[in-house]
Backbone as a chain_set.jsonl record, in Angstrom:
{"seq": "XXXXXXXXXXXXXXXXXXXXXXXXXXXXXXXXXXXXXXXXXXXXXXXXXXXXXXXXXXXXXXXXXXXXXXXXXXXXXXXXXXXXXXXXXXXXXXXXXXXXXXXXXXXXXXXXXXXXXXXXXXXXXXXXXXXXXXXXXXXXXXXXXXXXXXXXXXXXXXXXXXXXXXXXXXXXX", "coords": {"N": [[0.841, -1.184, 0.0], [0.496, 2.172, -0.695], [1.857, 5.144, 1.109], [1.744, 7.629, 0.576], [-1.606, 7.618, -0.995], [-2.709, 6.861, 1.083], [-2.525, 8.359, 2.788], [-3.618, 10.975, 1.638], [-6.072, 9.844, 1.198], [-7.071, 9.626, 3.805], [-7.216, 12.103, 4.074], [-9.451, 12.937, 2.835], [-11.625, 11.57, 3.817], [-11.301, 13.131, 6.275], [-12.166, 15.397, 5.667], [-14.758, 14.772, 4.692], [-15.529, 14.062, 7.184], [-15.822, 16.248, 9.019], [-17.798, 17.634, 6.887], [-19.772, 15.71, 6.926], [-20.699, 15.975, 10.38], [-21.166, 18.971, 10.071], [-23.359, 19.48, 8.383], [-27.074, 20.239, 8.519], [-29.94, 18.621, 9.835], [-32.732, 16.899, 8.233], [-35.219, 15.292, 8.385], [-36.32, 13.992, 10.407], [-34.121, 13.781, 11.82], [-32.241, 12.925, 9.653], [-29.689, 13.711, 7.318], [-28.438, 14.342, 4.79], [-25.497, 12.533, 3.442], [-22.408, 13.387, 3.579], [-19.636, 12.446, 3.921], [-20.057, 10.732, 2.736], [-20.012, 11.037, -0.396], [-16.786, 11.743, -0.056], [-15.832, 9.67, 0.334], [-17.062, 8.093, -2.405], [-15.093, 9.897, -3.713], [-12.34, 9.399, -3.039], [-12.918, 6.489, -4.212], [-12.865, 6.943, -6.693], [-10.498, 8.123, -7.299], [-8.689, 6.496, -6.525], [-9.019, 3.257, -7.531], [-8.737, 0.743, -6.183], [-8.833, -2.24, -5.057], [-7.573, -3.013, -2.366], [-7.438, -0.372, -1.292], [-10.291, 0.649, -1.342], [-11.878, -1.092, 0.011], [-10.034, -0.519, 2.958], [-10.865, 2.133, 2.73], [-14.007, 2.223, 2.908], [-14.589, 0.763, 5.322], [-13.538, 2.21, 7.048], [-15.075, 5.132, 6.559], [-17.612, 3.856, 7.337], [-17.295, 3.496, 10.266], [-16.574, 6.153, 10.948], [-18.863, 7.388, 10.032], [-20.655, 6.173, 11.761], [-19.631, 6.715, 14.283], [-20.582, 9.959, 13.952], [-23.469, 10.082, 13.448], [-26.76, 10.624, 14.1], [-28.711, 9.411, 13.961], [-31.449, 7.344, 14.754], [-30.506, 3.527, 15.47], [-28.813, 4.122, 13.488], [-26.163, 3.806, 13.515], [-25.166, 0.996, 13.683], [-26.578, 0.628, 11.127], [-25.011, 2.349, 9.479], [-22.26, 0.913, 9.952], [-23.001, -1.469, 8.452], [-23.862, -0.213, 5.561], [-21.967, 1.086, 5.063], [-19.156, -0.106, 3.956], [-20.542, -2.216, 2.057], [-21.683, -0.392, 0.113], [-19.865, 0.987, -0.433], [-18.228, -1.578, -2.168], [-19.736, -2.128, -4.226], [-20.033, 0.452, -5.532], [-17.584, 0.688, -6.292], [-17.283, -1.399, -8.066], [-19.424, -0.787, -10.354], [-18.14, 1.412, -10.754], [-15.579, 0.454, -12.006], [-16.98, -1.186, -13.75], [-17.822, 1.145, -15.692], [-15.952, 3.228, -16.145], [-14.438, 3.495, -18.667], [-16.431, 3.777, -20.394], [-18.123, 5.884, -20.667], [-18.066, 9.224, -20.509], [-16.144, 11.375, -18.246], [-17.51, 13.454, -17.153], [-19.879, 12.47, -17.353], [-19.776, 10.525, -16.263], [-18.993, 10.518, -13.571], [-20.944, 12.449, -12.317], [-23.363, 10.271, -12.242], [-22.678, 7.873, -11.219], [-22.37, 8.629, -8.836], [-24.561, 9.918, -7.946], [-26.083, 7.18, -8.642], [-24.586, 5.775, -6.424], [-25.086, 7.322, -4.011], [-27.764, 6.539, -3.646], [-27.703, 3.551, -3.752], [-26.382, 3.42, -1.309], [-28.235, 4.903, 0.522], [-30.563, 3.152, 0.4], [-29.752, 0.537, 1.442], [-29.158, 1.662, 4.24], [-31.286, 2.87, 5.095], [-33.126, 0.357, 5.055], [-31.545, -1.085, 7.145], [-31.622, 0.788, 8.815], [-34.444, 1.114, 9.322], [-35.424, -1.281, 9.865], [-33.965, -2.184, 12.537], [-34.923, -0.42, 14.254], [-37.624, -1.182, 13.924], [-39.683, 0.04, 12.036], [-40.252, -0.546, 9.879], [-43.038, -0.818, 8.219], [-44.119, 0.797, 5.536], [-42.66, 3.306, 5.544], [-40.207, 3.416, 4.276], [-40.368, 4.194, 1.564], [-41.242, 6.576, 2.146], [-39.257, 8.315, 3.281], [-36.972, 7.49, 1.892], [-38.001, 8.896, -0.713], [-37.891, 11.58, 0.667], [-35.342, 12.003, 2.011], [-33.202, 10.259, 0.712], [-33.317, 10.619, -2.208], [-33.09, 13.563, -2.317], [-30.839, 13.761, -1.134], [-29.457, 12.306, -2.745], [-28.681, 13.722, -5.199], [-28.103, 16.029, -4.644], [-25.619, 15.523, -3.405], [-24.089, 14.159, -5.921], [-24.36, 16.254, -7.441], [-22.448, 18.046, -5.973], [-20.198, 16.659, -6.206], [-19.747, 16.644, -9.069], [-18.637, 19.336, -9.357], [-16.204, 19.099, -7.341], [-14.995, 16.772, -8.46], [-13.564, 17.626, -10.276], [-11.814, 19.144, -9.777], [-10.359, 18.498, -7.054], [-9.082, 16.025, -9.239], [-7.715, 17.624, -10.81], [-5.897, 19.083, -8.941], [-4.317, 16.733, -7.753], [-2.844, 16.017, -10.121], [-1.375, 18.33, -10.869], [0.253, 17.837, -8.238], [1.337, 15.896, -8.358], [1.525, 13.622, -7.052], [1.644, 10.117, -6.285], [0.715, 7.588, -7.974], [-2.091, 5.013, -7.827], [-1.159, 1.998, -7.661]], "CA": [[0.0, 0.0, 0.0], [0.859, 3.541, -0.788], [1.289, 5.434, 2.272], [0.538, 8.876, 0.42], [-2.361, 7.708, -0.916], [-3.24, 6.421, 2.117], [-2.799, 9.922, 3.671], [-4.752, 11.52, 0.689], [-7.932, 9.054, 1.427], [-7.407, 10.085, 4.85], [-7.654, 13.687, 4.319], [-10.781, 13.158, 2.037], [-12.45, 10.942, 5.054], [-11.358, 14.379, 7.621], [-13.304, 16.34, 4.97], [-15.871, 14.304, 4.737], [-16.194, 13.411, 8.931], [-16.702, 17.552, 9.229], [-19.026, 17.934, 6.574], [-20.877, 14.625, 7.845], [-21.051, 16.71, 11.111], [-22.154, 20.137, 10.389], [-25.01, 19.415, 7.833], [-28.131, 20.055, 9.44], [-30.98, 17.114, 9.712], [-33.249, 17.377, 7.369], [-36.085, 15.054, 8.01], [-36.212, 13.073, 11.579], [-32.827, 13.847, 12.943], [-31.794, 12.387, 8.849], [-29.243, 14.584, 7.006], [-27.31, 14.308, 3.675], [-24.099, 11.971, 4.194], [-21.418, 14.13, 2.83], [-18.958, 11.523, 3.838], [-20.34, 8.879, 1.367], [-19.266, 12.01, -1.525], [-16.159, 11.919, 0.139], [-15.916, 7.939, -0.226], [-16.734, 8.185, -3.398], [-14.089, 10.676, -4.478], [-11.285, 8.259, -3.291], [-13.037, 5.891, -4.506], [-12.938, 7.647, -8.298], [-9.066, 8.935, -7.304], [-8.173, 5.527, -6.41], [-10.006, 2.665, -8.229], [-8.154, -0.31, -5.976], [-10.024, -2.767, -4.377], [-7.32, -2.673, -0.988], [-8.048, 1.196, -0.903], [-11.345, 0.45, -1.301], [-11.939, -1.84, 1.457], [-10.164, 0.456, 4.1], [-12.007, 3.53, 3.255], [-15.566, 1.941, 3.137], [-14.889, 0.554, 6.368], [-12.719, 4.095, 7.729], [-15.953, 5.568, 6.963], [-18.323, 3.604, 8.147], [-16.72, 3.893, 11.515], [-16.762, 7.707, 11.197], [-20.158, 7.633, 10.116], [-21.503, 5.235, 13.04], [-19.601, 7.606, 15.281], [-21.144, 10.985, 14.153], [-24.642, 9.926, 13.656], [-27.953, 11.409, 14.721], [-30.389, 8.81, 13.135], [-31.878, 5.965, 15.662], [-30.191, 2.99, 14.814], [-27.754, 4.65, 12.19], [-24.982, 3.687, 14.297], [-24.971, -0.343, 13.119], [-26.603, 0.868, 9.589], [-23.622, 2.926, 8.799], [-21.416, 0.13, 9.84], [-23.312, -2.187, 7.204], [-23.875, 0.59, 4.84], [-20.336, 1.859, 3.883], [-18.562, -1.27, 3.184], [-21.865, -2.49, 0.616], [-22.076, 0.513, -0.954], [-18.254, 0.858, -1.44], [-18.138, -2.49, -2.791], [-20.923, -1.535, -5.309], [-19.338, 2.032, -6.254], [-16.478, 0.037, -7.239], [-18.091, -2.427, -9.195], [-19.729, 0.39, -10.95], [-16.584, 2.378, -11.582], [-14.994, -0.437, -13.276], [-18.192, -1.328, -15.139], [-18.4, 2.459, -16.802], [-14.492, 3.647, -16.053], [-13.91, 3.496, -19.772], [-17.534, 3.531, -21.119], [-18.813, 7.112, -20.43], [-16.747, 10.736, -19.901], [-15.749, 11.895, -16.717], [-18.451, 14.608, -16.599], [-21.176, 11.984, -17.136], [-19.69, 9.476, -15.218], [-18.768, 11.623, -11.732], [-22.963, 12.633, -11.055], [-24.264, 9.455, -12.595], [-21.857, 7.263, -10.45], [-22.556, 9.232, -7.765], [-26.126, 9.378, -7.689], [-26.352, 5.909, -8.056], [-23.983, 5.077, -4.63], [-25.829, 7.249, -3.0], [-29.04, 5.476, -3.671], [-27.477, 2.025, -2.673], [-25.961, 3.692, 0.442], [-29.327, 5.49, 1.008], [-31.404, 1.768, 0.284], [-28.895, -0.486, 2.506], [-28.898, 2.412, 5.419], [-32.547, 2.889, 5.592], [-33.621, -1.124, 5.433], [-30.887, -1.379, 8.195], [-31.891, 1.737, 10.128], [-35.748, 1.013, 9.99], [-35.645, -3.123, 10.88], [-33.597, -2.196, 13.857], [-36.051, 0.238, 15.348], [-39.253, -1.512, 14.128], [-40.413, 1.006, 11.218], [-40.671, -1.163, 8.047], [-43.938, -0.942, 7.631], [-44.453, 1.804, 4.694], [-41.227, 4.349, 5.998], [-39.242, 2.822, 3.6], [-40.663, 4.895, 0.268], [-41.311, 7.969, 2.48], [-37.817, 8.397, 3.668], [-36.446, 7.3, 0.967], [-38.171, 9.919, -1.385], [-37.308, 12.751, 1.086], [-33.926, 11.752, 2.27], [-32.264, 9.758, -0.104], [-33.11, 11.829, -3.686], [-32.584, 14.794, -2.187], [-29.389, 13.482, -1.183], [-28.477, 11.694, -4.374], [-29.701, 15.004, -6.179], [-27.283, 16.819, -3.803], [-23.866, 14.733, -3.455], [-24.374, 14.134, -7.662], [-23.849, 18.469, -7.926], [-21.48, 18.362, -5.332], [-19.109, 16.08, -6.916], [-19.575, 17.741, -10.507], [-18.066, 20.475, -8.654], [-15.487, 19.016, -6.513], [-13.981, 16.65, -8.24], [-12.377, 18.01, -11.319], [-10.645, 20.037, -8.661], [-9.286, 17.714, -7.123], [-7.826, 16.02, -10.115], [-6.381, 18.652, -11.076], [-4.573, 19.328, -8.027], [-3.514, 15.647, -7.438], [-2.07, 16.025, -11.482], [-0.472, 19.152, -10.317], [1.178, 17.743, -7.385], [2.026, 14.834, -9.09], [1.36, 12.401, -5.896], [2.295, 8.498, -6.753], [-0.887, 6.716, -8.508], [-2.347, 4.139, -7.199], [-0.668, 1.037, -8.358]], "C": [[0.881, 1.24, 0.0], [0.884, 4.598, -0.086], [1.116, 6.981, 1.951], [-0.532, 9.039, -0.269], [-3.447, 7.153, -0.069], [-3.459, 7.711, 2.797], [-3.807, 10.829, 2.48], [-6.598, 11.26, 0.538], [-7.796, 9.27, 3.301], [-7.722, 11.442, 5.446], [-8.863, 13.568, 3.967], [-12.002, 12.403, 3.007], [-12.456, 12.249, 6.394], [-12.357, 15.46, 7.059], [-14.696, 15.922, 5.18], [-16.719, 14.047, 6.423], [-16.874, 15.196, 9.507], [-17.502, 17.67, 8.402], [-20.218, 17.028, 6.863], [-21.272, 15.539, 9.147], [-22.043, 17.995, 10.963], [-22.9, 20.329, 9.518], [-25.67, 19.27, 8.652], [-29.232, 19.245, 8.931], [-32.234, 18.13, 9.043], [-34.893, 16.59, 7.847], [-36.283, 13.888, 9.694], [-35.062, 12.762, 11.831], [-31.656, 12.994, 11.157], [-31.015, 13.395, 8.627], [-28.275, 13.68, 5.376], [-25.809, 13.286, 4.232], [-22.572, 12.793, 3.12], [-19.697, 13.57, 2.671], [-19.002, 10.814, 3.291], [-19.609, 9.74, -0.094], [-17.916, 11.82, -1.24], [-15.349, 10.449, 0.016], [-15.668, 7.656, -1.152], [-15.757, 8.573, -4.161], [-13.018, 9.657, -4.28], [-11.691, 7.206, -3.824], [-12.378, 5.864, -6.093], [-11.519, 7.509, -8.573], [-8.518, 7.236, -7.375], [-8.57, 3.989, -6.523], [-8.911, 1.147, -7.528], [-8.629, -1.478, -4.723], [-9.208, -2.884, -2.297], [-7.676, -1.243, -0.141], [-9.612, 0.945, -0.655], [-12.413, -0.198, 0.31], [-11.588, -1.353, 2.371], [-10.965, 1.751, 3.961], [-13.091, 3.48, 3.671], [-15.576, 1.872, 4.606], [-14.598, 1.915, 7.658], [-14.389, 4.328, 7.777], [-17.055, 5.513, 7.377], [-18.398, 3.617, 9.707], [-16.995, 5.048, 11.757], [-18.034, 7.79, 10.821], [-21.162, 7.522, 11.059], [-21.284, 6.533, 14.26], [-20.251, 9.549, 15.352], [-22.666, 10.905, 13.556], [-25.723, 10.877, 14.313], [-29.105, 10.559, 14.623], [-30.224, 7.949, 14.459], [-31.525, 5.103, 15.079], [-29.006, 3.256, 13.251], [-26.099, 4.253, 12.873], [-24.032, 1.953, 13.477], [-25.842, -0.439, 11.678], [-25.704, 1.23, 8.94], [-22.139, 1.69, 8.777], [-21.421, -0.936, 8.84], [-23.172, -1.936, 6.257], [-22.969, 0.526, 3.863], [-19.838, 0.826, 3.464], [-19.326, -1.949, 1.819], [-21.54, -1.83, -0.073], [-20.287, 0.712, -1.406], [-17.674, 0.498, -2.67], [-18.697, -2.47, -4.456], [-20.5, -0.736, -6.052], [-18.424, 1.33, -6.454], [-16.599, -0.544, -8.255], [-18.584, -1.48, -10.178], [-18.967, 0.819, -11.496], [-15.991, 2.339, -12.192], [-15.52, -1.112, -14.28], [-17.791, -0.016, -16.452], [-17.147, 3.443, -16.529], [-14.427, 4.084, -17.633], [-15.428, 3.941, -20.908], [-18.357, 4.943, -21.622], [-17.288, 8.53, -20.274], [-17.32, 11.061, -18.915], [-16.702, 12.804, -16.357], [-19.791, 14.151, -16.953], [-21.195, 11.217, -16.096], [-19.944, 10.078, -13.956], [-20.544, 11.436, -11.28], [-23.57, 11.205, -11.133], [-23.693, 8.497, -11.416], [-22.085, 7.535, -8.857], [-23.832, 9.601, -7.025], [-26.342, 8.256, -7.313], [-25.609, 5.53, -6.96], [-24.515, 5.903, -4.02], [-27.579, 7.026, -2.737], [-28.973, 4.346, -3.029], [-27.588, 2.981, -1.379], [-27.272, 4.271, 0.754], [-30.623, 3.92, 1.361], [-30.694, 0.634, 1.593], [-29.119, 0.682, 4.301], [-30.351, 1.963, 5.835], [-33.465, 1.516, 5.835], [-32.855, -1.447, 6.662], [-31.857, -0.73, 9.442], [-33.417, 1.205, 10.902], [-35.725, -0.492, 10.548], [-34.737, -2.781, 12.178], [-34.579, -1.154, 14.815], [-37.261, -0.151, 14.869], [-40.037, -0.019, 12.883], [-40.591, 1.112, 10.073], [-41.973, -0.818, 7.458], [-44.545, 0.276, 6.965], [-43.506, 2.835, 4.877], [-40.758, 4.334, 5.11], [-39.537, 3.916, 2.18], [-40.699, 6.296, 0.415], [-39.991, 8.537, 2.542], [-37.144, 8.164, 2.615], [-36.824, 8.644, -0.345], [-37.941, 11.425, -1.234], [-36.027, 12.818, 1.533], [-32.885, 11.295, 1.075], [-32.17, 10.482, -1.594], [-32.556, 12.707, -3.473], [-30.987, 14.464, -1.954], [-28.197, 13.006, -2.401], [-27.972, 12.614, -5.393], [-28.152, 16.097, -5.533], [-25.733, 16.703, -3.868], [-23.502, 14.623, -4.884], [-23.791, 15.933, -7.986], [-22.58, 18.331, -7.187], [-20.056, 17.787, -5.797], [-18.884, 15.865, -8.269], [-18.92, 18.518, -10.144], [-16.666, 20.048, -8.436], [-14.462, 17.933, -7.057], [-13.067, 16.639, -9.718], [-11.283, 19.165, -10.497], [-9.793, 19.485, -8.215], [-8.895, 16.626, -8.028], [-7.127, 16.492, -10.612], [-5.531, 19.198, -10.309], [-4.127, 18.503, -7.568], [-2.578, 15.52, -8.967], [-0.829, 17.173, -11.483], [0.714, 18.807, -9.16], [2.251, 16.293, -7.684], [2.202, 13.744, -7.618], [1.539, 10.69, -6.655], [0.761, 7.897, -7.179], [-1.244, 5.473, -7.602], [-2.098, 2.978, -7.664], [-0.458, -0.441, -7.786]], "O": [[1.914, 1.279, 0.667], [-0.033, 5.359, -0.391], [0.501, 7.68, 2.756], [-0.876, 10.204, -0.466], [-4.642, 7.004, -0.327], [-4.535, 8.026, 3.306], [-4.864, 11.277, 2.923], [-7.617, 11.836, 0.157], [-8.787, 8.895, 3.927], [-8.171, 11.842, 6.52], [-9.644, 14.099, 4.756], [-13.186, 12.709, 2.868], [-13.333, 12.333, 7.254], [-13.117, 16.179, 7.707], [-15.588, 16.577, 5.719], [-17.905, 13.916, 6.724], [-17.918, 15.405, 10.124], [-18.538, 17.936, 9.012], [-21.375, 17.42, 7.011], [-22.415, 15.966, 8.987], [-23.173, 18.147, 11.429], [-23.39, 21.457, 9.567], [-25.431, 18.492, 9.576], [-29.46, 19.171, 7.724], [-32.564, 19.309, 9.171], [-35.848, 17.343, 7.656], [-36.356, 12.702, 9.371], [-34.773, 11.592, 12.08], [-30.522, 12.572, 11.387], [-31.19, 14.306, 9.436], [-27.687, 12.603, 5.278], [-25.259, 13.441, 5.323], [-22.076, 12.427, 2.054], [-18.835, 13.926, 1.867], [-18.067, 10.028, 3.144], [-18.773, 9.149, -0.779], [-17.381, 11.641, -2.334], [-14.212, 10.392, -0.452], [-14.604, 7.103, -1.43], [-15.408, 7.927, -5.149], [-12.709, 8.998, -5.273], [-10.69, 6.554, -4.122], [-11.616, 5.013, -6.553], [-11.101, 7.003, -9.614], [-7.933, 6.874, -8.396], [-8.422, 3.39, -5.457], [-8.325, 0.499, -8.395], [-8.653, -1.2, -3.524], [-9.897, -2.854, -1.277], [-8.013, -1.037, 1.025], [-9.998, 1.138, 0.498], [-13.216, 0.214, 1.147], [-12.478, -1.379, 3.221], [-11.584, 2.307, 4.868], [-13.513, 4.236, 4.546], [-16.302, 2.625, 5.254], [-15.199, 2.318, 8.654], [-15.041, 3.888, 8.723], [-17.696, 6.488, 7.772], [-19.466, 3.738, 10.306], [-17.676, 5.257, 12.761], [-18.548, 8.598, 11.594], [-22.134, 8.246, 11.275], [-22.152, 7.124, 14.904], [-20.344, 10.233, 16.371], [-23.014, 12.004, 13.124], [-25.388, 11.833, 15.013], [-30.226, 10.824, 15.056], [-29.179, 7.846, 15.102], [-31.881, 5.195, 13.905], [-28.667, 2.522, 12.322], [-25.044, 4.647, 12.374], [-22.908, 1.81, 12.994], [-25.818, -1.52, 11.091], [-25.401, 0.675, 7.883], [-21.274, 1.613, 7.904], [-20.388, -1.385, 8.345], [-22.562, -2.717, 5.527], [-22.92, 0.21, 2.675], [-20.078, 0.69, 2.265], [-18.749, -2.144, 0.75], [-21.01, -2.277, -1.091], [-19.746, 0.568, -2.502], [-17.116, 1.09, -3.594], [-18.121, -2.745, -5.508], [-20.482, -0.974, -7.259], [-18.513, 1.39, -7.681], [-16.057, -0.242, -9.318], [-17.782, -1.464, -11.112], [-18.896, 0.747, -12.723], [-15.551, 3.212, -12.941], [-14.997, -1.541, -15.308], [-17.568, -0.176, -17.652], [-17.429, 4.622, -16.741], [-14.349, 5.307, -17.747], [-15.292, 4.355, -22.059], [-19.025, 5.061, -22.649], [-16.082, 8.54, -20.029], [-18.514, 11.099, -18.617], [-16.79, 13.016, -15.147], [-20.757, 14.914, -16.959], [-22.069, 11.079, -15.24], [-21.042, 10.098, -13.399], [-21.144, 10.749, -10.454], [-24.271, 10.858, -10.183], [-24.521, 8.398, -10.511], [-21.968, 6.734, -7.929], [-24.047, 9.577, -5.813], [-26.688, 7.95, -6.172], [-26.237, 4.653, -6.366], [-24.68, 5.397, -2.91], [-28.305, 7.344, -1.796], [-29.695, 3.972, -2.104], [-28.568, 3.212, -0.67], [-27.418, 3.839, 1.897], [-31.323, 3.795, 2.365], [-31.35, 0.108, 2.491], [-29.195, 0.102, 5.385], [-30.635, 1.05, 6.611], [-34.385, 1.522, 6.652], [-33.498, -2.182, 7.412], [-32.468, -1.207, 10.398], [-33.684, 0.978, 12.082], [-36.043, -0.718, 11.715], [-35.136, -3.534, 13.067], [-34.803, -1.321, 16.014], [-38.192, 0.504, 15.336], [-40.927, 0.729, 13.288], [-40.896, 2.045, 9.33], [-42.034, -0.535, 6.261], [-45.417, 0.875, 7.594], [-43.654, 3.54, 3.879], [-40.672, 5.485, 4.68], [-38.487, 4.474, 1.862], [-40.422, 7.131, -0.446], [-39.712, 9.345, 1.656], [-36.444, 9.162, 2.44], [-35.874, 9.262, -0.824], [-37.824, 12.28, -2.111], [-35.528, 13.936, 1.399], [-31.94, 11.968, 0.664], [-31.094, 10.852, -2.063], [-31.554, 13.0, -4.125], [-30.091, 14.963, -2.634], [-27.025, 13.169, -2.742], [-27.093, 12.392, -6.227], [-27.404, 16.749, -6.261], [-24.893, 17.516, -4.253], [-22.382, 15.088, -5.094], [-22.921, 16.417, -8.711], [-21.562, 18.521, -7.852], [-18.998, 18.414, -5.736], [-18.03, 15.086, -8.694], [-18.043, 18.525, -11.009], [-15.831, 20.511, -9.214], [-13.339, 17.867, -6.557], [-12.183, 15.864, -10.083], [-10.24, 19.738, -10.811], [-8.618, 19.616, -8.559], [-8.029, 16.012, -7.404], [-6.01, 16.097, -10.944], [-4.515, 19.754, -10.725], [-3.3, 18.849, -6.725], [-1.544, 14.86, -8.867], [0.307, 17.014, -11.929], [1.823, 19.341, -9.143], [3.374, 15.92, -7.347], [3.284, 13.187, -7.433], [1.459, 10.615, -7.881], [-0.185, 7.917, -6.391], [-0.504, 5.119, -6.684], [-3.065, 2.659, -8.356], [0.018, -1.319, -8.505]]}, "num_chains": 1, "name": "protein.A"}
């Protein structure tokens, strides 16, 4: 392993653990995961299934621990690693298939749909709130979120490739 892009997916998890924090809840203590964007991006930066595997789990950890949801504590721990797994799979499906400024939102939408689908079947069977939640929550939490993290990383990350191309940091190999 590469220990500065090990420190590079650990900055993008410190980014992501404050903006996980100071988004405000949107819908029953729910909020945007701005850490799953932040997931993603190393994910994008670093397309290797050992990277892969520590970040999901990095941020499921940091997710569990800055929480607000009931039950989001042992959803997030399920969550991030799935949806990782998934956004990888994905990445290397349509890596080559699509351009970078379709791929990024589309890619990114869809993981945070899984991660929004795996959280919320977790979150609600552990507190008892399957029955019909599941479409509500999902239509106010998770779009908006998909809808959200999708712009945000149109934005964010032709930036940073261009300042990991600039600094010329070691690839991931």
């Amino acid at each position: 392993m590469n220990t500065r892009v090990l420190v590079l997916l650990s900055m993008l998890l410190g980014i992501g653990a404050v903006l996980h924090f100071i988004i405000p809840p949107f819908f029953y203590g729910m909020k945007p995961d701005m850490l799953l964007s932040m997931m993603f991006l190393g994910i994008m930066l670093f397309p290797k299934p050992k990277y892969v595997a520590i970040l999901s789990v990095a941020a499921g950890v940091i997710s569990a621990l800055t929480t607000q949801t009931a039950g989001g504590q042992i959803a997030n721990m399920i969550d991030k690693p799935i949806t990782g797994l998934l956004f990888f799979g994905l990445v290397l499906l349509l890596k080559d298939r699509l351009s970078t400024k379709i791929n990024v939102p589309v890619l990114t939408a869809a993981g945070t749909m899984i991660s929004g689908s795996v959280f919320l079947t977790v979150a609600l069977y552990i507190i008892g709130l399957m029955n019909g939640a599941f479409p509500l929550l999902f239509a106010t939490i998770v779009l908006p979120a998909a809808l959200l993290n999708a712009v945000f990383m149109t934005v964010v990350y032709p930036i940073v490739q261009s300042i990991l191309k600039r600094s010329q940091p070691m690839t991931a190999t």
